[in-house]
C-alpha positions, 0 to 999 in steps of 0.5 A: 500500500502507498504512502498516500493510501495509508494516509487515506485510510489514516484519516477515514478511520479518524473520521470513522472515530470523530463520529462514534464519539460524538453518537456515544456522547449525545446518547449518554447526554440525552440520559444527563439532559433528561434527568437534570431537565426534570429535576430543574423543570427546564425547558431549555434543558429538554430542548438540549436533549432534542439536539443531542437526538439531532446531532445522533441522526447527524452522526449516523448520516456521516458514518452510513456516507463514509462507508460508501461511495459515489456523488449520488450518495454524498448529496442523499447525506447532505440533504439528510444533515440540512434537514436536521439543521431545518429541524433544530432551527424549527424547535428553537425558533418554537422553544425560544418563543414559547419560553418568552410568551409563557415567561417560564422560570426554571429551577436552578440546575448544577448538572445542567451546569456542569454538562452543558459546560463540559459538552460545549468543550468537547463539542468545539473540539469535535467540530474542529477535528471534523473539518480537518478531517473532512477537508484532508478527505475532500468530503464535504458530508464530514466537514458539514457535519462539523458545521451541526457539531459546531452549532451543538456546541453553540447551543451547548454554551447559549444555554449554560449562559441562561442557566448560569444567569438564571442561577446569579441574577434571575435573568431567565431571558438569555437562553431563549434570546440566544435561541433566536441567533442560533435560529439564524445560524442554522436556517443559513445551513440549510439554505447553503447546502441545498444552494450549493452544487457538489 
């Protein structure tokens, strides 16, 4: 085997790896979320668990596209990530709005505090192998779920500063306003990868 395909198969098995790590971490988040969600009486925290649900669907699209081939595939995968970016940005624009009309206040909430905060570090760096990775490949199905990965972590530090304010100074506002950049972000995903031409 050459030197270049070595290296090819190097860094397919670390996008293989990025992505089983990234499935195991949102399964045993969606069992965190769940019980801190219901301990605190979070909305913000069980909507964080939905996008744990998401980022699994993500992760599963790249690890099916990474074991095949061919273009017809790769834009079948893409379509799939831009409709869990449609779907993420549907549940915040919902979840920030409702949140805000109903003026609900949550509980505070150390394991929130403490999970959101360790998950928004993994997921940055998640996302930044990702993109590395996706680039030495020339995939972009890898390097546009980076994207949703980076959204995660996003997310991840949105609501660990609603939980945090919540928590010092009552402010119950900032998640559900962060919410709504967030919104913005992932609807212009969508919108670019069904845009673009691969």
């Amino acid at each position: 085997m050459s030197r270049a395909n070595t290296l090819q198969t190097a860094t397919l098995r670390r996008g293989f790896a990025l992505e089983y790590v990234t499935l195991s971490w949102n399964a045993v988040g969606i069992v965190v979320l769940g019980y801190a969600a219901i301990e605190a009486r979070s909305v913000a925290l069980a909507g964080f668990g939905l996008d744990s649900l998401i980022e699994i669907g993500a992760s599963i699209v790249v690890i099916w596209e990474l074991s095949g081939t061919g273009a017809d595939r790769q834009r079948r995968a893409l379509r799939l990530i831009a409709v869990a970016f449609a779907a993420l940005a549907a549940y915040l624009m919902i979840q920030s709005t409702w949140v805000l009309a109903a003026g609900y206040r949550p509980h505070h909430s150390l394991v929130g505090i403490a999970w959101t905060a360790i998950t928004a570090a993994a997921m940055f760096a998640l996302a930044y192998g990702k993109a590395r990775t996706g680039r030495e490949l020339g995939n972009p199905v890898l390097s546009t779920e980076g994207r949703v990965t980076l959204v995660d972590g996003i997310l991840a530090t949105a609501v660990l500063a609603g939980l945090v304010l919540n928590a010092t100074v009552g402010w119950w506002q900032a998640d559900p306003a962060a919410g709504y950049v967030l919104v913005f972000y992932a609807t212009r995903e969508c919108r670019q990868i069904f845009r673009a031409k691969h």
